[in-house]
KOLDO-420065 format. One line per field, with one value per residue (C-alpha): residue number from 1; residue in three letters; chain; x, y, z. Coordinates in pm, 1 decimal. Example, Ala and Ser with C-alpha at 12.3 -4.5 7.8 and 13.67 -1.06 7.14 Angstrom:
BEGIN
i = 1|2
aa = ALA|SER
ch = A|A
x = 1230.0|1367.0
y = -450.0|-106.0
z = 780.0|714.0
***
This chain:
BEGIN
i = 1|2|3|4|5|6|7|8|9|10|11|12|13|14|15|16|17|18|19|20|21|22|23|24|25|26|27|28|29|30|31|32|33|34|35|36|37|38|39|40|41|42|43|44|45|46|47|48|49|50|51|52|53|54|55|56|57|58|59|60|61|62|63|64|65|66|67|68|69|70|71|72|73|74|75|76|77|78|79|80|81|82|83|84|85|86|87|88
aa = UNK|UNK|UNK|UNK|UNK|UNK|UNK|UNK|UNK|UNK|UNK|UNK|UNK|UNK|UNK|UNK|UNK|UNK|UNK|UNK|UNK|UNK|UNK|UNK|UNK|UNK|UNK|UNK|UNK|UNK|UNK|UNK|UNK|UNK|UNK|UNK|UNK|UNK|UNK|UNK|UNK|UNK|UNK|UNK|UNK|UNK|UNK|UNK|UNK|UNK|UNK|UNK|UNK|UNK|UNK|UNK|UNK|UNK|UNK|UNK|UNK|UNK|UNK|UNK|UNK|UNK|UNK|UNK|UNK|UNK|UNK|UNK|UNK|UNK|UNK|UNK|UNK|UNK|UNK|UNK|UNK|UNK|UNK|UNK|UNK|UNK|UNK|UNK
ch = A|A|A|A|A|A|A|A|A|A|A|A|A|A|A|A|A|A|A|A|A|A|A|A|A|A|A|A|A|A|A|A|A|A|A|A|A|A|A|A|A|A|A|A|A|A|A|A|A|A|A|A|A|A|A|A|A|A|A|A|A|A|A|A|A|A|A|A|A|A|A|A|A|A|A|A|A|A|A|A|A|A|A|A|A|A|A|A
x = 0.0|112.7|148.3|-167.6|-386.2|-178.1|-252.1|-619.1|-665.4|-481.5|-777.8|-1009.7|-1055.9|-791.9|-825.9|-768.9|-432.6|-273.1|-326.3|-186.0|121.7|213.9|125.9|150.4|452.0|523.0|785.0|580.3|282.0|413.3|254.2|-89.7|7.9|89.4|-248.2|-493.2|-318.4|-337.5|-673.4|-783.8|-620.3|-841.8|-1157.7|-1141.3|-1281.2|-1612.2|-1776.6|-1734.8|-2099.7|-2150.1|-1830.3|-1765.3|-2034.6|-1868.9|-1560.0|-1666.5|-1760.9|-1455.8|-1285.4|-1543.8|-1439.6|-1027.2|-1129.6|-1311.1|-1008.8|-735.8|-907.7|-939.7|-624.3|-488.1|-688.5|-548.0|-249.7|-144.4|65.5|-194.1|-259.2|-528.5|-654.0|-516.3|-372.9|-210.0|159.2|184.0|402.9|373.5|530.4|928.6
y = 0.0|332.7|644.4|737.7|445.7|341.6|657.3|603.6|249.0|274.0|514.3|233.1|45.9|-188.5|-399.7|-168.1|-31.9|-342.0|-444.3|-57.7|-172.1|-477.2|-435.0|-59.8|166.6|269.5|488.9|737.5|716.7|680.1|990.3|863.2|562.4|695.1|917.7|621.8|438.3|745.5|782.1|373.8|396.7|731.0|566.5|319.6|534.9|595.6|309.6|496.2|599.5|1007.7|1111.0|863.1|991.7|1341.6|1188.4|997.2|1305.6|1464.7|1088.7|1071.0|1454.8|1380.7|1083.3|1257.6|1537.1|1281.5|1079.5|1406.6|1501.0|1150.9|1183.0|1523.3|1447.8|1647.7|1569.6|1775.7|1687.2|1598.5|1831.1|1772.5|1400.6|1469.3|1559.3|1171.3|990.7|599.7|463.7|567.3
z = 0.0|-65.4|204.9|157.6|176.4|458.3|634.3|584.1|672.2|1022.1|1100.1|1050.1|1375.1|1529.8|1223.9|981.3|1233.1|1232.0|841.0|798.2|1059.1|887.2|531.3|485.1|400.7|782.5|730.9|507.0|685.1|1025.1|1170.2|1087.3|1289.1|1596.9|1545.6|1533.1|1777.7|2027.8|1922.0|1955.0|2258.5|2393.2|2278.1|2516.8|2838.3|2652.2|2772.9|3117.8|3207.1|3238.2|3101.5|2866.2|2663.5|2669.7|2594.4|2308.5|2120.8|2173.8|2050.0|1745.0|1667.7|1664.6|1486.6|1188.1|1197.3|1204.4|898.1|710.6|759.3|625.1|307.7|239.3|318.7|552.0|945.2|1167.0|1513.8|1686.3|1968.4|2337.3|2231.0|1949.2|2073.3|2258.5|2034.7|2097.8|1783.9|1742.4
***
């Protein structure tokens, strides 16, 4: 897969990260990466009651931005959880 559709795929639920991981150029798209994984990751609390559902727009929102940004191309990050680098 090229940069591009790698980018997009890893924003596709855990699947769709690890087919990106392992079949994907990483190197090129290796910002988008880290993004869905941070994002995955930050999902997780939504199924806390009350503020999970708060939460989960805010996660749905960086979700949308960080897919957008992947399909244009461009290395923006996500709001409040987009500076926490998990993939070297």
């Amino acid at each position: 897969m090229d940069t591009r559709t790698t980018s997009i795929v890893a924003y596709m639920t855990w699947i769709g990260f690890f087919v990106a991981l392992l079949a994907g150029d990483k190197e090129g798209a290796k910002f988008h990466l880290n993004q869905a994984l941070v994002i995955l990751i930050f999902f997780l609390p939504v199924f806390l009651p009350c503020i999970g559902q708060i939460w989960g727009i805010f996660m749905i929102v960086c979700w949308i931005l960080g897919l957008v940004a992947a399909i244009n191309q461009e290395e923006k990050e996500v709001p409040l959880i987009g500076r926490i680098r998990l993939l070297k």
